[in-house]
ROTI-130012 format. One record per residue: x, y, z of N, C-alpha, C, CB in turn; residue in three letters; residue number from 1. Coordinates in steps of 0.05 Angstrom, whole numbers, padded with zeros to 5 digits. Atoms other than C-alpha are relative to their C-alpha. Glycine has a CB too. Layout:
% ROTI-130012
X / Y / Z / X / Y / Z / X / Y / Z / X / Y / Z / ALA / NUM
...
END
This chain:
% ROTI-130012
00022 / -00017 / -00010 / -03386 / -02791 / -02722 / -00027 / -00014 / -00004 / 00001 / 00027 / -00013 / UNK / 1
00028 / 00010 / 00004 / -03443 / -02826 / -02752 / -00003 / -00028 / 00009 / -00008 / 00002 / -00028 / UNK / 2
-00005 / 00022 / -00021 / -03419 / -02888 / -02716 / -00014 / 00004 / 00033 / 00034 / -00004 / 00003 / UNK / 3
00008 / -00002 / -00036 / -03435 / -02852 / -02648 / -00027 / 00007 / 00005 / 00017 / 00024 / 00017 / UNK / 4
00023 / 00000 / 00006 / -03500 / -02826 / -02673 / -00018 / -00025 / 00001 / 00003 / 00010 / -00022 / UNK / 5
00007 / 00028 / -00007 / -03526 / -02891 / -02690 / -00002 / -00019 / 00029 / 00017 / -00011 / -00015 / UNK / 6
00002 / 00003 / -00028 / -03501 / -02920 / -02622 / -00021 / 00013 / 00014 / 00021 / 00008 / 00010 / UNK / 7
00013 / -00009 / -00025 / -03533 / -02870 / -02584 / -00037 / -00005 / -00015 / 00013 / 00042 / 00011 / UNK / 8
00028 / 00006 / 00016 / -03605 / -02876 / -02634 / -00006 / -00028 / 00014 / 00004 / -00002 / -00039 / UNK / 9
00008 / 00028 / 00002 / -03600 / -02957 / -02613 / 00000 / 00004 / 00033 / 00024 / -00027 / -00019 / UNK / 10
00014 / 00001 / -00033 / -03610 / -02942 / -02541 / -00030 / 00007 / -00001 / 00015 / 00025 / 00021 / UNK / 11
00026 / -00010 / -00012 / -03677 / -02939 / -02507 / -00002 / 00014 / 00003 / -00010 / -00003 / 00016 / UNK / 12
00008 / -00022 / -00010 / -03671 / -02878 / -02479 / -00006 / 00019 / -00020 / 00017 / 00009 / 00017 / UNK / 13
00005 / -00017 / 00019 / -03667 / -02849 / -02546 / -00017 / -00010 / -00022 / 00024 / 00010 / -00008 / UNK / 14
00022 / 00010 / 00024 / -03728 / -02883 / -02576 / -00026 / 00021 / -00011 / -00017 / -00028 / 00014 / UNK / 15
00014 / -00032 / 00008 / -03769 / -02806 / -02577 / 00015 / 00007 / -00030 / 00010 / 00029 / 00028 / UNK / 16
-00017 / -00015 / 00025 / -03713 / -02785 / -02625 / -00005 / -00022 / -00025 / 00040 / 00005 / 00009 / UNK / 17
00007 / 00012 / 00028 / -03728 / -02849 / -02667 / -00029 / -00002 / -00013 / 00009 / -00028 / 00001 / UNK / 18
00024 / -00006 / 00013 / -03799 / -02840 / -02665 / -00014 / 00024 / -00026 / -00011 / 00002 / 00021 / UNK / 19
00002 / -00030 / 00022 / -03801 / -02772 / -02684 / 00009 / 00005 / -00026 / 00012 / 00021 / 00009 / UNK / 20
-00010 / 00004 / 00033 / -03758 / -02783 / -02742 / -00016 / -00011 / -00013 / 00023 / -00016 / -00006 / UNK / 21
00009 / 00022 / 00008 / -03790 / -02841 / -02761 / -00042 / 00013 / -00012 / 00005 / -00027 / 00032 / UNK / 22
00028 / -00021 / 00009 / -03862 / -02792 / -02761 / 00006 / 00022 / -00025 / -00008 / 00022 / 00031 / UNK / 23
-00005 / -00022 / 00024 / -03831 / -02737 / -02799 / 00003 / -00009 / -00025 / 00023 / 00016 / 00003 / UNK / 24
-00008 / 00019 / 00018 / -03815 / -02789 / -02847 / -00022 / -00008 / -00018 / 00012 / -00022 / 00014 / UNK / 25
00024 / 00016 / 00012 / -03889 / -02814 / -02855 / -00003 / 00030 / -00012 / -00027 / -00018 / 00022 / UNK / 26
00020 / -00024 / 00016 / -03916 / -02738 / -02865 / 00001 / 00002 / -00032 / 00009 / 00032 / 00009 / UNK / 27
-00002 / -00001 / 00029 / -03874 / -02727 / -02921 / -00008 / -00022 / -00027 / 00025 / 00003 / -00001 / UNK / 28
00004 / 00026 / 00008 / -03893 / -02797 / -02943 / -00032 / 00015 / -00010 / 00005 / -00028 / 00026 / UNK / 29
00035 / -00014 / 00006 / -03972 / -02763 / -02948 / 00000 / 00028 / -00026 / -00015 / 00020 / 00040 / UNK / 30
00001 / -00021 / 00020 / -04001 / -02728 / -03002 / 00002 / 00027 / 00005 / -00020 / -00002 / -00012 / UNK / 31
-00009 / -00032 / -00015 / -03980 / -02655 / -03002 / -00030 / 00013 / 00010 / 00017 / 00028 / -00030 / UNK / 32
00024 / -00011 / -00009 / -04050 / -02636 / -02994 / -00003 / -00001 / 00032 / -00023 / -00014 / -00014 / UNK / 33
00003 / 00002 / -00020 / -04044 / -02663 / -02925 / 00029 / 00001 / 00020 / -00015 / -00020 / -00002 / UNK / 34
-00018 / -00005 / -00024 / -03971 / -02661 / -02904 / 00011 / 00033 / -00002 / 00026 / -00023 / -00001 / UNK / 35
-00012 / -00031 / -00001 / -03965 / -02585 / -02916 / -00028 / 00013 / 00035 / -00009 / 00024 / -00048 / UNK / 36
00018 / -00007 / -00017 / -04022 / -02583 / -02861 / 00011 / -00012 / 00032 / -00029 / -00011 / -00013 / UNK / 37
-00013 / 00010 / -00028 / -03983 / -02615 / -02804 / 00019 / 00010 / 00017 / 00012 / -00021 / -00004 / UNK / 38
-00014 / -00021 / -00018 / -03950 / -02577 / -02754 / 00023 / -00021 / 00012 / -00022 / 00017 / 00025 / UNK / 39
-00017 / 00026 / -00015 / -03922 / -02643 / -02715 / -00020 / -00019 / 00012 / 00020 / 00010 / 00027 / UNK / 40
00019 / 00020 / -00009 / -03939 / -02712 / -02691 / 00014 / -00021 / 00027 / -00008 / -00019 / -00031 / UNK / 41
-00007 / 00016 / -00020 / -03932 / -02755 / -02634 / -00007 / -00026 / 00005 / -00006 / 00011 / 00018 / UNK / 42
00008 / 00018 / 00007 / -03945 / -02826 / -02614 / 00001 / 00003 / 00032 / 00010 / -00018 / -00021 / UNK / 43
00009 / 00004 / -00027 / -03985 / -02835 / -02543 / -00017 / -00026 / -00002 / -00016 / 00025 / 00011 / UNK / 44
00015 / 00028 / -00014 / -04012 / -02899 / -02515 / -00003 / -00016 / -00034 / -00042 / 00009 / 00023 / UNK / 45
00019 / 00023 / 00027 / -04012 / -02934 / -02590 / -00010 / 00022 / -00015 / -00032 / -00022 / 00012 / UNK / 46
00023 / -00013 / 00020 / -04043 / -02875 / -02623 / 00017 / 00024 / -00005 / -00034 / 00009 / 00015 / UNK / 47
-00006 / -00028 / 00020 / -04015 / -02823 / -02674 / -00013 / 00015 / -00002 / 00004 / 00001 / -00024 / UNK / 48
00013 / -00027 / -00003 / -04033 / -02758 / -02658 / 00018 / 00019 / -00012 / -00007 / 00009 / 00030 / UNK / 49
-00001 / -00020 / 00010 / -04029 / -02699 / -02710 / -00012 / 00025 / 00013 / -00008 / -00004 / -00019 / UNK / 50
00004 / -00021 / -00012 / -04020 / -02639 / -02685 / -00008 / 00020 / -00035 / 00031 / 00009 / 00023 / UNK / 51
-00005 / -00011 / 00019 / -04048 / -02600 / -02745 / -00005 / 00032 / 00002 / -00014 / -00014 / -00019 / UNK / 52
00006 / -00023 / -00003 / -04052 / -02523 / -02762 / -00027 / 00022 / -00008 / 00018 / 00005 / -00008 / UNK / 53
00023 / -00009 / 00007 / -04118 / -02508 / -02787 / -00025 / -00019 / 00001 / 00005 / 00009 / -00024 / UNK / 54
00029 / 00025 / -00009 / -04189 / -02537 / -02779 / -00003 / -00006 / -00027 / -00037 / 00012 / 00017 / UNK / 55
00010 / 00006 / 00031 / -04191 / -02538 / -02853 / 00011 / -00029 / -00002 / 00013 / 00023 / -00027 / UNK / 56
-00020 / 00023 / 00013 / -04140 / -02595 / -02856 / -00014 / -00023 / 00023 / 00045 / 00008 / 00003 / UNK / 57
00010 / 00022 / -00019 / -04173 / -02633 / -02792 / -00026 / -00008 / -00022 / -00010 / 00013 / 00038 / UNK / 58
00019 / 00013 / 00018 / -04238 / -02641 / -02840 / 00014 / -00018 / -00024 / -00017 / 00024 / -00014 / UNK / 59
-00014 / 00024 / 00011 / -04186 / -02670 / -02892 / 00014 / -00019 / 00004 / 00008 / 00002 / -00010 / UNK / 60
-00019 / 00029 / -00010 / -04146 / -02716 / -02852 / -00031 / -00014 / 00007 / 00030 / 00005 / 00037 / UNK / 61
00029 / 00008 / -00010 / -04220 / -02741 / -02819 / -00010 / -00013 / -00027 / -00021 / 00027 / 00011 / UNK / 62
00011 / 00015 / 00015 / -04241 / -02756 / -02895 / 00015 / -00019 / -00018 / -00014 / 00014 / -00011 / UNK / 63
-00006 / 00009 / 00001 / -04182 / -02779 / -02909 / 00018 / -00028 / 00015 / -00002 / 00013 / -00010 / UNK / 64
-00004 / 00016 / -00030 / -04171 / -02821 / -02840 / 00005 / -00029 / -00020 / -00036 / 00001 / 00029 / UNK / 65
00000 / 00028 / 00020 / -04175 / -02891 / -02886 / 00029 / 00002 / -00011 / -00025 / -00001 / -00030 / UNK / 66
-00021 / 00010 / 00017 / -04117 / -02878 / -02936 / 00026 / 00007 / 00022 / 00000 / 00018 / -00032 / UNK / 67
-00024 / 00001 / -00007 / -04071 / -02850 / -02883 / -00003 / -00034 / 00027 / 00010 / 00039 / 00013 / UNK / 68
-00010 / 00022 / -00008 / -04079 / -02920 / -02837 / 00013 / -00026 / -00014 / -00016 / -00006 / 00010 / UNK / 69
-00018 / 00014 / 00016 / -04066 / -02957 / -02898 / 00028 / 00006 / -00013 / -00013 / -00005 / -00018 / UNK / 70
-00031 / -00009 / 00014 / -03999 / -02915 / -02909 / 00007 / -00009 / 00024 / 00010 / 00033 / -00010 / UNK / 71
-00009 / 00013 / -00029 / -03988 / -02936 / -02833 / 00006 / -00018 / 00002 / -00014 / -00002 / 00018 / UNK / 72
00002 / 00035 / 00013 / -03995 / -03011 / -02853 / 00019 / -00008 / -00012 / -00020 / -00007 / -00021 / UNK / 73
-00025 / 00004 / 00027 / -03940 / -03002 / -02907 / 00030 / 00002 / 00010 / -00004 / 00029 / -00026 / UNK / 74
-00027 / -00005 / -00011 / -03893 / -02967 / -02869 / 00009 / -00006 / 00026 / 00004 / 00023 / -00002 / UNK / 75
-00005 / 00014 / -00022 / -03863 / -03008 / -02820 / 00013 / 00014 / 00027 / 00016 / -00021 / -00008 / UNK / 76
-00012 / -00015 / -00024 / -03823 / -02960 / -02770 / -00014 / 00013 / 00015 / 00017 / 00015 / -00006 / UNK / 77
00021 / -00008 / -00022 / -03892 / -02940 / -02733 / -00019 / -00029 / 00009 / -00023 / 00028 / -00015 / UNK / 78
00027 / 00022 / -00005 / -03935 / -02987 / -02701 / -00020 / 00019 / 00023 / 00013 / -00037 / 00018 / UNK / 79
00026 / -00015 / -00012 / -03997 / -02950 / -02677 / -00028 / -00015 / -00010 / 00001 / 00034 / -00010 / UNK / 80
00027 / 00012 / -00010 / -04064 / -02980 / -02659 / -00026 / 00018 / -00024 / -00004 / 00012 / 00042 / UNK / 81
00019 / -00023 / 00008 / -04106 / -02911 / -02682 / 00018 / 00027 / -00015 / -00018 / 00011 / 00030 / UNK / 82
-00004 / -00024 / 00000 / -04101 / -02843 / -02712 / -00011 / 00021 / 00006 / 00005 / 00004 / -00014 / UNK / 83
00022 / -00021 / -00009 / -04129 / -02775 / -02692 / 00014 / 00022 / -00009 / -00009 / 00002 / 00032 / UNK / 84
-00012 / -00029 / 00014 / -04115 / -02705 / -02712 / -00016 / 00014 / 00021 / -00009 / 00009 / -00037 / UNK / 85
00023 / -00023 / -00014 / -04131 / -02640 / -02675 / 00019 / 00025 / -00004 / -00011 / -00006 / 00040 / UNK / 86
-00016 / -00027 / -00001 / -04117 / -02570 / -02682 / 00010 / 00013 / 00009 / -00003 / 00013 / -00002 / UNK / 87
-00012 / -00015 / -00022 / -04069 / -02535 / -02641 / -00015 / 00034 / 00002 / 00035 / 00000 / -00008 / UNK / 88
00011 / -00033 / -00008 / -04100 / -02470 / -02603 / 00014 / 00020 / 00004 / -00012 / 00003 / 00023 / UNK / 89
-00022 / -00019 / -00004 / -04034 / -02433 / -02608 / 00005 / 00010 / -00014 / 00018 / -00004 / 00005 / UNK / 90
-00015 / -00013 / 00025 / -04021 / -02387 / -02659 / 00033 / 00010 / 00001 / -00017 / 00027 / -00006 / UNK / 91
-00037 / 00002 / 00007 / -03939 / -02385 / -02684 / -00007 / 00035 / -00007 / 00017 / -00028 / -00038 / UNK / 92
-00010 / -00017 / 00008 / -03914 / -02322 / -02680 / 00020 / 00009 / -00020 / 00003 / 00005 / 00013 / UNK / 93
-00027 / -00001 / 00017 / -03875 / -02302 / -02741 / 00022 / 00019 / 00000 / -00006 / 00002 / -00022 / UNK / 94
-00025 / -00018 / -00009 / -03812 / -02275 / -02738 / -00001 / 00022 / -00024 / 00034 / -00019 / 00000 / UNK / 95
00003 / -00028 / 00018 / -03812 / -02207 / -02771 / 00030 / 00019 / 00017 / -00042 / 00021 / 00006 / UNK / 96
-00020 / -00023 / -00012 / -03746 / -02168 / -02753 / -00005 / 00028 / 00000 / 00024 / -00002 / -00012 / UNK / 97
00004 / -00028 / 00003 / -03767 / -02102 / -02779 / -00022 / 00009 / 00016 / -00005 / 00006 / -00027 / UNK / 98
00029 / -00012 / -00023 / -03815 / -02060 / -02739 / -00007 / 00020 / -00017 / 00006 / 00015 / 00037 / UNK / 99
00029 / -00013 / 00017 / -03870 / -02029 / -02785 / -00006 / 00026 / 00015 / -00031 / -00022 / 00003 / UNK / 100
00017 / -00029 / -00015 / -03876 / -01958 / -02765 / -00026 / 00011 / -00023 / 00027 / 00034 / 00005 / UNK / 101
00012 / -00014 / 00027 / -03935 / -01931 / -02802 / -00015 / 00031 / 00017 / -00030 / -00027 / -00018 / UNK / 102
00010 / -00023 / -00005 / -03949 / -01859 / -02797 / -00024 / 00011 / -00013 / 00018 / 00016 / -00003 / UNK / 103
00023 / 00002 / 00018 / -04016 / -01831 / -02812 / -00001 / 00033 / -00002 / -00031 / -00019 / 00013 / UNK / 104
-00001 / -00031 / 00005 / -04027 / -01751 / -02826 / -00023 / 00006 / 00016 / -00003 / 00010 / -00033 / UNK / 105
00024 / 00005 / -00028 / -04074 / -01723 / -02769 / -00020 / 00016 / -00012 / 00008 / 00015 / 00037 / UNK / 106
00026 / -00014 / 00016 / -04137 / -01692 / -02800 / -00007 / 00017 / 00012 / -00024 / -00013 / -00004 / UNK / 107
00012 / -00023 / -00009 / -04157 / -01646 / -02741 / 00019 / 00019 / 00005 / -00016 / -00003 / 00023 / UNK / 108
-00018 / -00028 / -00009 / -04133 / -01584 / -02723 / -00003 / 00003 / 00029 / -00011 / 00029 / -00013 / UNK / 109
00000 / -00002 / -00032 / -04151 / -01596 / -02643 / -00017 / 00021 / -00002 / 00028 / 00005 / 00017 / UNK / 110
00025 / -00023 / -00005 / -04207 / -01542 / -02649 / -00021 / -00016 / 00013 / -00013 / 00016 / -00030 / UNK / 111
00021 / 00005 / -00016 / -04251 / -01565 / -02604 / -00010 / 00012 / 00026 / 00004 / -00020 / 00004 / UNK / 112
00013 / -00013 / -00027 / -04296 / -01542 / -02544 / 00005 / -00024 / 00031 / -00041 / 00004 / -00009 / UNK / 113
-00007 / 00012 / -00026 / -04267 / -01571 / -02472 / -00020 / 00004 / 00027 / 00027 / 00013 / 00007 / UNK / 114
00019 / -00007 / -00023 / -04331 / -01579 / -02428 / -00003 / -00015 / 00029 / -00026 / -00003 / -00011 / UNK / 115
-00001 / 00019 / -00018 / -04300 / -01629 / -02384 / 00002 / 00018 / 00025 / 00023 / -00022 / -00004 / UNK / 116
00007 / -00017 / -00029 / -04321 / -01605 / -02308 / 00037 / -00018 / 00017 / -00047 / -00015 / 00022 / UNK / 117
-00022 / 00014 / -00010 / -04260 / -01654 / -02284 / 00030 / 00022 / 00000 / 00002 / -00028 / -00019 / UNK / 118
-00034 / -00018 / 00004 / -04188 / -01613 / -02269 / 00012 / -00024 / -00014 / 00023 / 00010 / 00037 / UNK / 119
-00024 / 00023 / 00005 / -04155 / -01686 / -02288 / -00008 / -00001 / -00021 / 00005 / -00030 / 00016 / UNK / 120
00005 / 00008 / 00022 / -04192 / -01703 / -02346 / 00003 / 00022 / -00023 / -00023 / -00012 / 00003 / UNK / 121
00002 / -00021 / 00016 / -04195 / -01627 / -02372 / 00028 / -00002 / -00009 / -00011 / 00026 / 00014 / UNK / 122
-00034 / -00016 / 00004 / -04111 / -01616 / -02359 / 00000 / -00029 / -00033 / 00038 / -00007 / 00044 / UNK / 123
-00009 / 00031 / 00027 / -04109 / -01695 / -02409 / -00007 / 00018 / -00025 / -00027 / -00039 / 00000 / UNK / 124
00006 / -00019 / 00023 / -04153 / -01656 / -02460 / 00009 / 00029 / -00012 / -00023 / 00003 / 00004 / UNK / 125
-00012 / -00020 / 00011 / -04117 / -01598 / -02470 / 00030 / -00014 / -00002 / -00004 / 00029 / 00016 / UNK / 126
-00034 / 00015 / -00006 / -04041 / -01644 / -02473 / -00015 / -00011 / -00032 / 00011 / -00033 / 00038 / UNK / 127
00003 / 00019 / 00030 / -04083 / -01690 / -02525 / -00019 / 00036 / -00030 / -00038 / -00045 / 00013 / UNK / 128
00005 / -00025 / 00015 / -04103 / -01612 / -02558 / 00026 / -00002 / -00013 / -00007 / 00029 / 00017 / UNK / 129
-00034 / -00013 / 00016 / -04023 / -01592 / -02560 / 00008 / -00021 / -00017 / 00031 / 00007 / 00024 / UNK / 130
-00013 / 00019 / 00019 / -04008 / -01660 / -02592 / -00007 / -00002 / -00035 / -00008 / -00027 / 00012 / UNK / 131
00017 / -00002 / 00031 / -04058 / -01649 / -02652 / 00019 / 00020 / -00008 / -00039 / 00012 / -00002 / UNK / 132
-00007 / -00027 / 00002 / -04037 / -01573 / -02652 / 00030 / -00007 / -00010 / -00004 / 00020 / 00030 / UNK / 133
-00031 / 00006 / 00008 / -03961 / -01596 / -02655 / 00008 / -00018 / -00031 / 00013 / -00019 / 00028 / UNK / 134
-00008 / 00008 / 00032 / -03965 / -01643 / -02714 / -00016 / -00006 / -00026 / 00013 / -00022 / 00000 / UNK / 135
END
């Protein structure tokens, strides 16, 4: 099995799958300060691009832009030109299975004066009356 793996890794076509490894590889390689801030990375035209998740961490990759090309330098399974970082504009939805009902206790009693001249808007206001009135 890990014979056919390999094989298929030493093709061209599957030089994405060695890059990407080969990236995930460096993050962890970075101080935690900076690889807990990395969402994912890619390698376009020569240039390592961090996709990171907060602007906080783009100001620290930026001041620390220096030490991570000299970890680039070291570790031979990237060859990239530049680096850059930027923040993704997507917020991750987290998976939450449960669904949060929260009930709140209704304060009025629906006593109110109905001066709406409207038949449509009056019949709504007396529906959103019985709903108070009911619980």
């Amino acid at each position: 099995m890990l014979e056919i793996i390999k094989h298929l890794k030493s093709n061209p076509q599957f030089s994405k799958i060695n890059s990407s490894q080969a990236i995930d590889k460096f993050v962890t390689l970075l101080p935690m300060k900076l690889s807990k801030g990395v969402k994912f990375g890619y390698v376009k035209n020569n240039i390592l691009f961090f996709v990171l998740t907060h602007p906080v961490f783009k100001m620290e990759f930026e001041y620390n832009k220096a030490l991570i090309k000299s970890l680039l330098k070291t570790y031979k399974e990237i060859q990239v030109e530049d680096v850059k970082f930027f923040v993704t504009n997507v917020i991750e939805k987290k998976e939450n299975n449960e669904k949060v009902v929260e009930f709140y206790e209704e304060r009025s009693y629906g006593i109110f004066e109905n001066k709406v001249k409207n038949p449509k808007l009056n019949k709504k206001f007396e529906e959103i009356r019985n709903l108070i009135k009911k619980s």
